[in-house]
Every structure is written in structure tokens, then in C-alpha cells.
C-alpha positions as CSV (number, residue, x, y, z in Angstrom):
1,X,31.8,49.8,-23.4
2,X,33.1,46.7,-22.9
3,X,34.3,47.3,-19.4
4,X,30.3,48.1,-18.6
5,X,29.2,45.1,-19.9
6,X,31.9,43.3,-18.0
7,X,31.0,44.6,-14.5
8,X,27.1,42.8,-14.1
9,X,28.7,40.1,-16.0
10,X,31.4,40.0,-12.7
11,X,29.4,40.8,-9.8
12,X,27.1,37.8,-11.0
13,X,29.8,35.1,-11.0
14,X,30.9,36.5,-7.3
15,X,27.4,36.1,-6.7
16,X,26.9,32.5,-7.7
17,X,30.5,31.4,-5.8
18,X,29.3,33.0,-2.5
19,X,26.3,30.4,-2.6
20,X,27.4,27.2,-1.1
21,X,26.2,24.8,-3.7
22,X,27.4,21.7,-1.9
23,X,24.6,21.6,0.7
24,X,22.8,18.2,0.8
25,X,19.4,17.0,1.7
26,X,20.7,14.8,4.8
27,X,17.4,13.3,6.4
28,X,13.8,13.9,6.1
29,X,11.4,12.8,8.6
30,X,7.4,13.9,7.6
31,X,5.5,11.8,10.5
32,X,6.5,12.7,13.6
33,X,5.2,11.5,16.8
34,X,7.6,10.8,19.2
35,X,10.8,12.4,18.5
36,X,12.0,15.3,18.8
37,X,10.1,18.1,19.6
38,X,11.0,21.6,18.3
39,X,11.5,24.6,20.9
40,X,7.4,25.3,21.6
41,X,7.1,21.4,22.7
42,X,6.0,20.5,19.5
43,X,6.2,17.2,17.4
44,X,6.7,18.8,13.7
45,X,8.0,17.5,11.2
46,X,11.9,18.4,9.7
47,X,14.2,18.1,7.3
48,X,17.9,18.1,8.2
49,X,20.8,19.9,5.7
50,X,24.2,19.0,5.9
51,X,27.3,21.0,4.9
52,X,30.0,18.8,4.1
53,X,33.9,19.2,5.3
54,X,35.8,21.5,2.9
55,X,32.9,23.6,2.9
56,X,32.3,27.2,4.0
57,X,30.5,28.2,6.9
58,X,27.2,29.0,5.7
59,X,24.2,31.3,6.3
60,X,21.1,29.3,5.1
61,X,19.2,32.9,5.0
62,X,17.9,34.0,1.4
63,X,17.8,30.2,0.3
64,X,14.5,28.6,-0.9
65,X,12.8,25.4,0.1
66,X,10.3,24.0,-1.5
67,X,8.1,20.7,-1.9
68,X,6.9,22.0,-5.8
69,X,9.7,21.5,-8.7
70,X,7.4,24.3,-10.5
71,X,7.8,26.3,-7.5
72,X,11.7,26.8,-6.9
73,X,11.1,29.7,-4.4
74,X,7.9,28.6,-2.4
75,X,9.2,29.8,1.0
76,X,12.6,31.6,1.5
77,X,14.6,31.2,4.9
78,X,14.3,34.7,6.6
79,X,17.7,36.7,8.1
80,X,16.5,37.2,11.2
81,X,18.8,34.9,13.0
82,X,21.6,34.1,11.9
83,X,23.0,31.8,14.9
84,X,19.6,30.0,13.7
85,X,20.6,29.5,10.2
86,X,24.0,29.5,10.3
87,X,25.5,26.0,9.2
88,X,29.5,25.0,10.5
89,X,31.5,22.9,7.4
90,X,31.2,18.9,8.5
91,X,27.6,20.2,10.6
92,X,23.8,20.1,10.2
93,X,21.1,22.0,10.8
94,X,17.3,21.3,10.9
95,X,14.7,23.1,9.5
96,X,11.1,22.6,11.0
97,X,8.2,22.0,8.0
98,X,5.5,22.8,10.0
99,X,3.6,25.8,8.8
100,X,4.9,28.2,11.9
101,X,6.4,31.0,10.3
102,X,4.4,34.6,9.5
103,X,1.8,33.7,11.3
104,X,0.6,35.5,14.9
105,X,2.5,33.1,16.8
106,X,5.7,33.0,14.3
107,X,8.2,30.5,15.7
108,X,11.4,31.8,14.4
109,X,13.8,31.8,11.2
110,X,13.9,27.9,11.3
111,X,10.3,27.2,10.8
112,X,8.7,27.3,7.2
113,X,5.4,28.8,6.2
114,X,3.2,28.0,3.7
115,X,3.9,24.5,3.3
116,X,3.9,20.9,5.1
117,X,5.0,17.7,3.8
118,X,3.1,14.4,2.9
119,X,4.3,11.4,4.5
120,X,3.1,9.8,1.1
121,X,5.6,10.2,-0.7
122,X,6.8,13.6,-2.7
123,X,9.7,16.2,-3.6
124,X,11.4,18.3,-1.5
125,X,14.1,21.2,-2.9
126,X,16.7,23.0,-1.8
127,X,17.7,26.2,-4.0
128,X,20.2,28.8,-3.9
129,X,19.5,32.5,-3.3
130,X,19.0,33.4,-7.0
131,X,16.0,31.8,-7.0
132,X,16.7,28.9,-10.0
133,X,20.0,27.1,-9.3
134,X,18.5,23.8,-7.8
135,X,21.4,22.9,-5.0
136,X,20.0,19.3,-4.2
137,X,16.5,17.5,-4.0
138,X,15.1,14.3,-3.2
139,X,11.8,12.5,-4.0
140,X,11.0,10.5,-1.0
141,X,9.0,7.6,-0.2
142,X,5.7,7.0,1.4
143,X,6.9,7.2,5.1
144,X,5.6,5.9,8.4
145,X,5.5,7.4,12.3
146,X,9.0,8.4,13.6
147,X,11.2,6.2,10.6
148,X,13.0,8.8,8.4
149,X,14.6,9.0,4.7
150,X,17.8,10.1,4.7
151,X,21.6,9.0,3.3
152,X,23.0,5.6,4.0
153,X,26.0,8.2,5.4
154,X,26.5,12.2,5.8
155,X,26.3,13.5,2.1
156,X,26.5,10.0,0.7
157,X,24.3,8.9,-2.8
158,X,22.2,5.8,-1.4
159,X,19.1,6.6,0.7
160,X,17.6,4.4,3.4
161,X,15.3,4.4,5.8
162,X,16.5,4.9,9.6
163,X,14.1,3.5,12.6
164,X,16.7,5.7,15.4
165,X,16.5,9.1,13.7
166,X,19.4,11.0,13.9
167,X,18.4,14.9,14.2
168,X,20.9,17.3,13.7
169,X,23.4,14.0,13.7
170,X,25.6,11.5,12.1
171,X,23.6,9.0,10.1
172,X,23.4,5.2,11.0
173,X,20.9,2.6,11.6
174,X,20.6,1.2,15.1
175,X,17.6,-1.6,15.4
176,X,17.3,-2.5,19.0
177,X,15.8,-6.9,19.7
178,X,12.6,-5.8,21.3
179,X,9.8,-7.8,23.2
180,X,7.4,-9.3,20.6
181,X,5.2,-12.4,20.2
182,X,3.7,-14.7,17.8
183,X,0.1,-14.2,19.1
184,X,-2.1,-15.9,16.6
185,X,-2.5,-18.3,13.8
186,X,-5.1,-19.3,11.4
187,X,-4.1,-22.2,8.5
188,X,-7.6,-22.2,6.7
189,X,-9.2,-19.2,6.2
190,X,-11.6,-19.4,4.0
191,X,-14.2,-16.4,4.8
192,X,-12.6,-14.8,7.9
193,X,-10.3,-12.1,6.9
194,X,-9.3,-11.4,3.4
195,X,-5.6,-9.6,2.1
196,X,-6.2,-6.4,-0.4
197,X,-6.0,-8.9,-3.5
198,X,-9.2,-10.2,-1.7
199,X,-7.7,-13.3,-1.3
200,X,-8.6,-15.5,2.0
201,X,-4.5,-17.0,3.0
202,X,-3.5,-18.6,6.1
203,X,-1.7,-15.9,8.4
204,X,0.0,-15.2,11.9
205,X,-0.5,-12.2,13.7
206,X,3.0,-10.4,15.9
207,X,1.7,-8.4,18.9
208,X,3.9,-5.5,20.2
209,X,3.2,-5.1,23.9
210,X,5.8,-2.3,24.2
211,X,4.8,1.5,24.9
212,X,7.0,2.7,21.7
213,X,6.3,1.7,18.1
214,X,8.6,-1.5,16.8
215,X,9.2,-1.8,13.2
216,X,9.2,-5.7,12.0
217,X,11.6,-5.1,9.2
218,X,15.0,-7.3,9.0
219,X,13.6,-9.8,11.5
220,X,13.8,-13.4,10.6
221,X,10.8,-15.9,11.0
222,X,11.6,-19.7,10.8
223,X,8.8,-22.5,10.5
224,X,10.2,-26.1,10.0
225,X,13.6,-24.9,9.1
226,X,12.3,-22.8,6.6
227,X,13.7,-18.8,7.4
228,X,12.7,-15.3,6.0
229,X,13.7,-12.3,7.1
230,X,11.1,-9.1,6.8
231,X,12.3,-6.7,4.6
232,X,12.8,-3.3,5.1
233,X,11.3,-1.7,2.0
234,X,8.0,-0.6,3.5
235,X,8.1,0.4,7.0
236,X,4.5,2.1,6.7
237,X,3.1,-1.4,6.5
238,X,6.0,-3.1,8.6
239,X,5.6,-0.6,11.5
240,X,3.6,-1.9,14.9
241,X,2.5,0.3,17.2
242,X,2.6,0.5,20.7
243,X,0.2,-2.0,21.6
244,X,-0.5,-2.8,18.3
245,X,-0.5,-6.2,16.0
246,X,0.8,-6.8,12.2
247,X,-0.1,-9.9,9.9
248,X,1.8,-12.2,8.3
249,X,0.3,-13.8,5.3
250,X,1.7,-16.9,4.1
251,X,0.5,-17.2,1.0
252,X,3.6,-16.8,-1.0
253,X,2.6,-13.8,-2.9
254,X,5.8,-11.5,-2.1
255,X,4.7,-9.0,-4.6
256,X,1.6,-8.4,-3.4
257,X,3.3,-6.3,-0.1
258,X,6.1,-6.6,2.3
259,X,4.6,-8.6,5.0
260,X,3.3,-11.9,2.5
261,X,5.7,-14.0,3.4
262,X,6.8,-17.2,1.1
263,X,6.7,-19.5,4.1
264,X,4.2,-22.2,4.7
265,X,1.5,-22.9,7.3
266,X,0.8,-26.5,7.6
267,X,-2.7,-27.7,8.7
268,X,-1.7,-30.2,11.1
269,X,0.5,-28.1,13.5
270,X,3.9,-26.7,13.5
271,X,6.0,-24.0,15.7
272,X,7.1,-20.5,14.1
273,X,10.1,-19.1,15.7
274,X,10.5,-15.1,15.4
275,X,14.0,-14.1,15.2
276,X,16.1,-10.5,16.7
277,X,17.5,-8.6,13.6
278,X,20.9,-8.9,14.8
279,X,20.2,-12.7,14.0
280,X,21.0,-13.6,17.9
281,X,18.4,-14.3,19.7
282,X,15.3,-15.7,19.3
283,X,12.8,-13.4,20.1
284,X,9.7,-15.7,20.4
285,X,8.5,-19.3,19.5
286,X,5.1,-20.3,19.4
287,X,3.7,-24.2,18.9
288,X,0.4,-24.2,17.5
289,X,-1.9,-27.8,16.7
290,X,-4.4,-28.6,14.3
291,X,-6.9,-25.9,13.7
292,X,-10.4,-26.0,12.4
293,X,-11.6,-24.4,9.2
294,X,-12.1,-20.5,9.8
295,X,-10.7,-21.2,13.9
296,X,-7.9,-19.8,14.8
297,X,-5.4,-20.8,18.1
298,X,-4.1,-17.6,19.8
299,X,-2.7,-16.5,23.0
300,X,-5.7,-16.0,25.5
301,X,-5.2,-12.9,26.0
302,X,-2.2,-10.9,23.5
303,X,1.1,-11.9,24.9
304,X,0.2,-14.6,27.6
305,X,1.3,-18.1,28.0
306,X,-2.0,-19.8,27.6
307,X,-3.5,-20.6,24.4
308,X,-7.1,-21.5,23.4
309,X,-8.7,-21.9,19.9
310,X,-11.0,-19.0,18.5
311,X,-14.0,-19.7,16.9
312,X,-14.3,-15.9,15.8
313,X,-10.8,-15.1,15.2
314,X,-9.3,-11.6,16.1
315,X,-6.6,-10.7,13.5
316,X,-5.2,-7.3,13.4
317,X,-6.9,-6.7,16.8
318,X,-6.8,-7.8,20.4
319,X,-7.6,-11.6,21.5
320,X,-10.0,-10.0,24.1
321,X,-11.9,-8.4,21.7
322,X,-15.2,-8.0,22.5
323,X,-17.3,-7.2,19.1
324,X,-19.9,-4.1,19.0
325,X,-22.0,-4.3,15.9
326,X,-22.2,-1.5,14.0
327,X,-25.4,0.5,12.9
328,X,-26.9,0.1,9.7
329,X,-24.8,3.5,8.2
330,X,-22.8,3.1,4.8
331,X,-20.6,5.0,2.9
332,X,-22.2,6.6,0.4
333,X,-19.7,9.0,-1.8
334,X,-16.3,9.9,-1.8
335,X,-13.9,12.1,-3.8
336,X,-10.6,11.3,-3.6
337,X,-8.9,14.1,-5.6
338,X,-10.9,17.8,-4.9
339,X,-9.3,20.5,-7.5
340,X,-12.4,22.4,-7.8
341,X,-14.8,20.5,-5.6
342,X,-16.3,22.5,-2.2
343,X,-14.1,23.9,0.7
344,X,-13.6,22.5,3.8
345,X,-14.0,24.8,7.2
346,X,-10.6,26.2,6.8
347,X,-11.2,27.3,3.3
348,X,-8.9,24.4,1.6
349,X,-9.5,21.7,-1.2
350,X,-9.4,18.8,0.5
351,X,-10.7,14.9,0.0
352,X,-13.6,13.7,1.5
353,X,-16.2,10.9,1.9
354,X,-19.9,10.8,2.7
355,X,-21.6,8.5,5.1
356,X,-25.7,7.8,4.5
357,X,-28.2,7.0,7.6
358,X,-30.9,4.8,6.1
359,X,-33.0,4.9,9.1
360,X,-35.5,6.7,10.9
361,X,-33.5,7.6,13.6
362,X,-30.1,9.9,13.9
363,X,-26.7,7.4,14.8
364,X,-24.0,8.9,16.3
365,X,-20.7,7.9,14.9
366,X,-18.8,8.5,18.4
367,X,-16.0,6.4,18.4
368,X,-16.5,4.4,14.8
369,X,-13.3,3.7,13.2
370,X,-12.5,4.6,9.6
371,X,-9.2,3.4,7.1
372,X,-7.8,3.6,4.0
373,X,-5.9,0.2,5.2
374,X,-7.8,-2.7,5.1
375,X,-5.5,-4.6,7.5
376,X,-6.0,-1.9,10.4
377,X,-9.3,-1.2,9.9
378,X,-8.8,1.0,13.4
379,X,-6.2,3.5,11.6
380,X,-9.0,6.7,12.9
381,X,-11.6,6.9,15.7
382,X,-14.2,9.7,15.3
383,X,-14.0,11.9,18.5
384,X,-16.7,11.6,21.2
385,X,-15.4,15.8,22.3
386,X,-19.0,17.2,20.3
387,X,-21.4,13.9,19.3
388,X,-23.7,16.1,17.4
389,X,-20.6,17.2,15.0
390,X,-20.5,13.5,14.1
391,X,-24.3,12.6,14.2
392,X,-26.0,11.4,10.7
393,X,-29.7,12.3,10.9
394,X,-32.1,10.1,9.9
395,X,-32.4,9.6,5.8
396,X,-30.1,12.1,5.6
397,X,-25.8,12.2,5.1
398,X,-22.4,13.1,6.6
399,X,-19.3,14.7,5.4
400,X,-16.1,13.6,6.9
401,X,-12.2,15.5,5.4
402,X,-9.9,12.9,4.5
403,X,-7.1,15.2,4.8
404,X,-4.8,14.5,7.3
405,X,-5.4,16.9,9.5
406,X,-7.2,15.7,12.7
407,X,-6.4,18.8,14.3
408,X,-8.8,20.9,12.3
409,X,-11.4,19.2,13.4
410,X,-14.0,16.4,14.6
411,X,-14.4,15.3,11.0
412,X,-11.2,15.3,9.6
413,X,-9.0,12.2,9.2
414,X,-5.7,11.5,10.0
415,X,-5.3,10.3,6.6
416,X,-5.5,11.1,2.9
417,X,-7.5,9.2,0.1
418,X,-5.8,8.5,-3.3
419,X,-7.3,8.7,-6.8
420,X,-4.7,6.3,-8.3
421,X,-6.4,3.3,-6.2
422,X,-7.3,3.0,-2.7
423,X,-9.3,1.6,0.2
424,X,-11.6,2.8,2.6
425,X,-13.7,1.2,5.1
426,X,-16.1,2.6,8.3
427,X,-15.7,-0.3,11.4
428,X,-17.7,-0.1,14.5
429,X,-16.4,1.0,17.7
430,X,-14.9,-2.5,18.8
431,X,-12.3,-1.4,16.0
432,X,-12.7,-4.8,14.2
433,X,-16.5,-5.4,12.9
434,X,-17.0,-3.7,9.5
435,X,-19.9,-1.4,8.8
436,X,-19.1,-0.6,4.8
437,X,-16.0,-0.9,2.8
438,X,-15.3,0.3,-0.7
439,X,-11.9,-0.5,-3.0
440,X,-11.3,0.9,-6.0
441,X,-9.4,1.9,-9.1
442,X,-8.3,5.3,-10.8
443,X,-10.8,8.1,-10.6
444,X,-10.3,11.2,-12.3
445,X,-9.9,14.5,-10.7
446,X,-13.6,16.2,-9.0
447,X,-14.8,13.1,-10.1
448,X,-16.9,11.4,-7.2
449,X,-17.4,7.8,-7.2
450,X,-21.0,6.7,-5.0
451,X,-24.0,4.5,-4.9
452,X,-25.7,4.9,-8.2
453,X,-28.6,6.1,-5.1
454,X,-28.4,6.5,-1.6
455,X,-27.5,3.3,-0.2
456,X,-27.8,1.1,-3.1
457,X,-25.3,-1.9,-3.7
458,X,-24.4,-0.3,-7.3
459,X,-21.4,1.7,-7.1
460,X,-20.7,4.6,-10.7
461,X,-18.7,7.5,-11.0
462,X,-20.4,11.0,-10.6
463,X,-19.3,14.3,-13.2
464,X,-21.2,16.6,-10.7
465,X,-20.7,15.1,-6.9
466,X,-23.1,15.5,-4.2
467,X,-21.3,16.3,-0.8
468,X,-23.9,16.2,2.0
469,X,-27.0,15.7,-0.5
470,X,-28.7,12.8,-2.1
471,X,-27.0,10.9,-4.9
472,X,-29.8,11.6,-7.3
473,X,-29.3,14.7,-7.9
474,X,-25.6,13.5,-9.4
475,X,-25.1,13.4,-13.2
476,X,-23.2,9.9,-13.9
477,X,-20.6,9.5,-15.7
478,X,-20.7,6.7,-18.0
479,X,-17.9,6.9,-20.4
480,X,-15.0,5.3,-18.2
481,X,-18.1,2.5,-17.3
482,X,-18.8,1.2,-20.8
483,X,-17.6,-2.7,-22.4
484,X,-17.4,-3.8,-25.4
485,X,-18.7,-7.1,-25.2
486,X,-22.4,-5.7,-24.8
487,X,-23.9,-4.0,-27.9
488,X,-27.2,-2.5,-29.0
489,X,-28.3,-1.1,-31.9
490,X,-29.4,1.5,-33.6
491,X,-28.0,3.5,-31.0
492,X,-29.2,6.1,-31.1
493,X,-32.5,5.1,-31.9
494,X,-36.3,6.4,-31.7
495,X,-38.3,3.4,-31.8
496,X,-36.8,0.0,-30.1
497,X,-33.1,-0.9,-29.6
498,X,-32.1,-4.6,-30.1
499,X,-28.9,-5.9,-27.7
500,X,-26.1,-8.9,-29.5
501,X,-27.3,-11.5,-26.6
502,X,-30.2,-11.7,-24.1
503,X,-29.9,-9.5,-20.7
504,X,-30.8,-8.7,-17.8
505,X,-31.1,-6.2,-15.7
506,X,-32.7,-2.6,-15.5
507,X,-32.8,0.9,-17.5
508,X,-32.2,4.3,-15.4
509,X,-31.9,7.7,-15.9
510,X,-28.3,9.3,-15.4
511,X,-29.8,10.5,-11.5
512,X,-30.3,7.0,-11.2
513,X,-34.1,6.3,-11.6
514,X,-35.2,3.0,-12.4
515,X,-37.3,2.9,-15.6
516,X,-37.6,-0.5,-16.5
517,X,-36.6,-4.1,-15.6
518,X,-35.2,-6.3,-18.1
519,X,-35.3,-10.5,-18.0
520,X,-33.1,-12.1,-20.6
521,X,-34.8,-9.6,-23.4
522,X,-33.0,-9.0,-26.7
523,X,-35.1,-6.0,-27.3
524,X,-35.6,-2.8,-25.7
525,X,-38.6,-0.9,-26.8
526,X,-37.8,3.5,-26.3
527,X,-41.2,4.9,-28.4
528,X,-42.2,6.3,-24.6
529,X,-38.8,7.6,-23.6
530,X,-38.2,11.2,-23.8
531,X,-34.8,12.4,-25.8
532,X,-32.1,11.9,-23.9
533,X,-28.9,9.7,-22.6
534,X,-30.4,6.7,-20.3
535,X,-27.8,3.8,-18.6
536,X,-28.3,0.8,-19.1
537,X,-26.7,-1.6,-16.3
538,X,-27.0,-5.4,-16.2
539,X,-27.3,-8.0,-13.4
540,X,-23.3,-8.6,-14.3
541,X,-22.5,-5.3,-13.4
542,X,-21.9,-4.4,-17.3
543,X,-22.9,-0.4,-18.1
544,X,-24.3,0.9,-21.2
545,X,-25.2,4.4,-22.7
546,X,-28.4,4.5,-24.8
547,X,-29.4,7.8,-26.6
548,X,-32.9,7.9,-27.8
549,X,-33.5,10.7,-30.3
């Protein structure tokens, strides 16, 4: 009996030594653009798994990857091939994450299905064949076009960001001194361009005139002796595209992001010196003088030896900029975290927002620009391939798919909206003049937030959202709205409801109907109103619930 028992007890310990468990996660790149294409020509994205020296030569068939920690065995690598999955001791191999695998065009043992990764930021797994021994993960960082995540060395602990990835390679960093310049400079802002804190600082603008993507990080800037060096902690805001411009705020706030620098801009003049990363060169130098209040002095055009000061200044876009103004369009509702919400054309739960067309007449949103980055408001252009896909009628609304996936469609952005706090903003088709922007805070999941009614200045959070449909028709949610330093009572109440200090403002219904305008009253009189929850919101932007029995 005891020889029985010994046998499964046997064949499972083989089992568990013939799986190598000293794999490692080597590299991840989840934003590719540029680099390496797979074998169909394509830019996916990959994730690279080394097996270190000492190791056995191992067939990567029957072991899972996955990017849920609840889900160990999302997607298991198929034998089919093993000269595909078959990893040499001191060796990598890459595996493509790009949703290519069992479908009618299936792209071979190397490419996953069911599953891509967010350049966001999130956790990616590697597990053995019995489906629960977890051989190594990481939880990466929010990651920018063509910089990968991966080990300061083959197998080592330390991670690190790499700007020349190294597919199917040795890991190091290699930062070539590229062609940049110091293109613009404003010292008093006071109402031109504002940072994400909303806060108007002096700033500088570096212009890349290259035809690859440069990332800023680990070079030095020097004004009046005084040197920082960019750090390398956040190439997603430190990255400049081909062609492209990145702000430097000066404004002492280091906290705030990776580009607010603690250097200073004086008023009257000085010269700011951009530095190589090896320390060796001096990449540019740029002398500006005295500038006016809200001027700027800039090259006059990006990258030229002539200068000229700006009375419109141009920051984050060209010097040549010629401005378009938008149409009177706004945005009208978003939801930034869909879990039971509507379903987009390819039958997925994804984020969107709504745009509203006030007018009498149908605007086509060809070429307008929208962002969840307020310092490149040009992050998206709405395709010009089908204008009546992206045509708001008039008095009537628009649904745009912030989801990442621009492929799927004319109204679907390259990028994804977050419930935790985020940005958004609609620019005209100069890529610079804003139509509507909206920041906010935490909202809760199928939890819209919108005007309180179709294009009004008053922004509340909606239980029941309204994609494609008026905002009235919403049901509010108040509860997350309420303060404490505004009180009524009785509340509830059937006759009259008196309020701690004198207010004013105006009494709705939870779809948003005006009822009645208030002027520094201290008593609110409800014998009319029929049973029910009303809001009360005051000209301070302070919400109230009122129930009148």
C-alpha cells in the first residue's frame, strides 16, 4: 500500500524538477513603434525570457503567461514548434504579446492570444506547466514608445529602463548625444500656458528635429552656473518625438513631475546651455533678453538661428504655428472605468467620452486633436478617412472609445482614460488652441462624470450614464458631492427648510432641472415640491441633497 501511494507521490517531484524554474522575465517592451518587427512585418509588442548559464535547455511549450495574478494560466505556449520555443542555457527568447495566436490568421507558437499589455503600467507572469508554481513576475511601469523595462543585467534583481532595446540580447544602456535645441523661453507667464497643478511658471521649450524619438533623460541643463541633469524616472513624459517639443518648467516644484526643473529663469536675460548625457559636449546654448509679460523669445522658426519675440507664445507646439479656432463643441460626458457600461463595435468594455454640438449646424471633427496630457494637447488626431463617422449633428452628441486601440476604428483613441485622476482635453486642428478641457479626481467604476446638462459649466457625477444621449435623462449622484460646512434643516422636511448661513444659488431636480434661484436666502420654502430627493448647488460650487417628504 505504501508503495502505491509512493508512486504519484514520485512521478510528481520528477515532474516539478523537469520544469526549469530558473527562467527570468529579462525585458518587456509594451509600446512599440519602431523596433523590431515580428516575422508578418509587424510592430507588436514582446516580452523577452532568459535562461540563465547552468541551466537546461528548455522547451517553453506547456508554460503559461499571463498579465492577471488571479489568472495563472491565461494563455499556455502551444508545442507546435519547438525550434520556436526552445530556449539554449545563457540564451533568450521572445515572445510576441500581440493577440495573434488561434485566430484565422494564427502567427505561430510564439505569439499569444487572448491578451495584450498596457503600457500603463501592470503584471506580467511567467508559470510553470502545472499551472500554479509562479517561476518569476514583474509589475512594470507606465512605459513610453520604443523604451523598455527590463534588468539592469541578464537575470539580475534591479530593473531599469533601456532607450536601445535589446531584443533577444544582452542588456545595457547605450544613450547616443543627439541634435536638439533650446527653442523657446517664456520668464512671466501669467495666463499663457498652465502645468497640471494649474499653476502659470516660467518654462523653456527643447525641440527634436530628428526623424527618431529622443528621450531627454540624463541630460544636463546649465543657466548661470547653475546644472541639473533630467532624470530618468519617467521616460513617458521625458520622451520627444520625432519632430516633437518637451517643456521645462522652472518652477522648482520637482515633485510635481520629471521635467520641473529646480533651476531659475531670470527676467532680465540669461543663456541656458543643454548638455550630452555623456557630460561631453554641449549640445545647444541659447541667449535669450528681457521678455515682456505673457511674450515669449523663440527661434523663428523651431531649430533656426534667428530669434524674434512672440506675442502669442507657442509652447509644446511649432513656432510657425498658425492657430485655427475651434468650433463651439465641448465635452460633455465621460466614463473612465466601463465594467458594465455599453459595448463598443467590437463587443468590448471600453472607456469613452462624449462630445455635445450646441449649434444648429453638424461640425465635423476631422482632424481635432484630443489628450489625456495637458502638455501635448496633440497626443490623437481624429481621422479625416470617413468625416461623417466623426460628425456631431446639430444639438445632438458624439461618442469617441478611449481605449487605445486606433486600429479599431475612426473613434477610438490611442489612449486610455483613468478613474484614479486624469486629464482630457479636445484642441482644434492647429493642435494647440483648446476647444474644452476637463481634470479630475477619483470616479468610481460605471460611474460617469458630465455637465449637470448638455453643455452647462457645472460638472456632477452620473449613477446611470448617458452615452450618445442627453444628460438629463442621467440620475446624479450626489453622495460623493456633499460638504459639511453647508447645512439645512429639517431635512427632510414638508414645509420650508432653513440653511446655517445665507446662499446662493439654484434648486434642481436629480436630471438637472432648474426649479428655483436662490439670492443670499436663509430659507427655502418646499410646500409645492412633490416627494422626492432635489440638489441643491450654490454659486461656490457647494452640493446639497434635500428630501422633501
Amino acid at each position: 500500500m505504501k508503495t502505491l501511494f509512493s508512486i504519484p507521490l514520485i512521478l510528481s517531484c520528477l515532474a516539478l524538477q523537469a520544469q526549469n524554474l530558473n527562467l527570468r522575465i529579462n525585458e518587456i517592451l509594451t509600446n512599440n513603434q519602431t523596433t523590431v518587427m515580428d516575422d508578418f512585418f509587424e510592430y507588436d509588442d514582446w516580452v523577452e525570457i532568459y535562461n540563465p548559464p547552468g541551466s537546461p535547455i528548455t522547451n517553453l511549450a506547456g508554460y503559461y503567461i499571463s498579465d492577471d495574478p488571479d489568472t495563472l494560466t491565461k494563455w499556455q505556449i502551444p508545442a507546435i514548434d519547438a525550434g520556436v520555443t526552445t530556449v539554449l542555457p545563457n540564451n533568450f527568447i521572445a515572445l510576441w504579446i500581440d493577440d495573434d495566436f488561434n485566430n484565422t490568421n494564427s502567427q505561430g507558437a510564439a505569439h499569444n492570444a487572448g491578451f495584450v499589455l498596457s503600457s500603463e503600467g501592470e503584471t506580467f507572469l511567467l508559470t510553470a506547466p502545472d499551472g500554479i508554481t509562479i517561476i518569476d513576475s514583474i509589475s512594470y511601469p507606465e512605459m513610453a514608445p520604443d523604451v523598455s523595462w527590463g534588468r539592469s543585467c541578464d537575470g539580475c534583481p534591479d530593473w531599469q529602463y533601456f532607450n536601445n532595446v535589446t531584443f533577444e540580447d544582452n542588456n545595457f544602456e547605450l544613450q547616443a548625444n543627439d541634435l536638439l535645441f533650446i527653442n523657446e523661453v517664456q520668464t512671466i507667464n501669467n495666463t499663457t500656458y498652465n502645468d497640471l497643478e494649474g499653476e502659470f511658471d516660467p518654462w523653456f521649450e527643447i525641440f527634436n528635429p530628428n526623424d527618431h524619438q529622443v528621450n531627454l533623460a540624463n541630460y544636463a541643463l546649465n543657466i548661470n552656473g547653475t546644472q541639473w541633469t533630467v532624470p530618468g524616472a519617467r521616460p513617458a513624459r521625458t520622451v520627444i518625438p520625432p519632430g516633437g517639443f518637451l517643456l521645462i518648467w522652472c518652477d522648482n516644484d520637482i515633485n510635481d513631475d520629471v521635467n520641473h526643473s529646480p533651476l531659475n529663469l531670470p527676467a532680465t536675460g540669461a543663456t541656458i546651455e543643454l548638455i550630452s548625457p555623456d557630460g561631453a559636449a554641449v549640445i545647444d546654448s541659447y541667449t535669450y533678453p528681457t521678455i515682456s509679460a505673457d511674450h515669449s523669445w523663440g527661434r523663428a522658426s523651431d531649430g533656426s538661428a534667428a530669434s524674434v519675440e512672440f506675442n502669442s507664445p507657442t509652447p509644446t507646439v511649432t513656432n510657425q504655428l498658425i492657430v485655427i479656432q475651434p468650433e463651439n463643441v465641448v465635452i460633455n460626458e465621460l466614463l473612465s472605468a466601463n465594467q458594465n457600461g455599453i459595448l463598443d463595435n467590437f463587443s468590448e468594455l471600453e472607456d469613452w467620452f462624449e462630445i455635445y454640438n450646441p449649434n444648429t449646424f453638424p461640425v465635423d471633427l476631422s482632424g481635432y486633436y484630443f489628450s489625456d496630457d495637458p502638455e501635448v494637447r496633440n497626443r490623437w488626431v481624429v481621422p479625416s478617412s470617413f468625416p461623417d463617422s466623426v460628425t456631431v449633428p446639430p444639438l445632438g452628441w458624439l461618442l469617441f472609445w478611449a481605449d487605445g486601440d486606433p486600429q479599431q476604428g475612426v473613434r477610438h483613441a490611442d489612449f486610455r482614460l483613468s478613474n484614479n485622476g486624469e486629464y482630457l482635453c479636445m484642441a482644434s486642428p492647429d493642435g494647440y488652441t483648446l476647444a474644452d478641457e476637463i481634470q479630475w479626481s477619483y470616479i468610481a467604476p460605471d460611474t460617469s462624470l458630465g455637465r449637470i446638462t448638455d453643455g452647462a459649466a457645472d460638472w456632477v457625477l452620473f449613477v446611470t450614464s448617458t452615452p450618445d444621449a442627453s444628460n438629463n435623462q442621467g440620475t446624479v449622484e450626489v453622495a460623493v458631492l456633499e460638504t459639511s460646512n453647508l447645512l439645512a434643516y429639517p431635512n427632510p422636511a414638508r414645509e420650508s427648510i432653513a440653511f446655517n448661513r445665507p446662499i446662493s444659488g439654484k434648486v434642481m431636480t436629480c436630471t438637472g432641472t432648474v426649479l428655483n434661484t436662490l439670492n443670499h436666502a436663509v430659507l427655502l420654502d418646499v410646500q409645492h415640491y412633490a416627494p422626492g430627493m432635489y440638489l441643491l448647488q450654490t454659486t461656490d460650487g457647494e452640493i446639497l441633497r434635500i428630501l422633501v417628504q
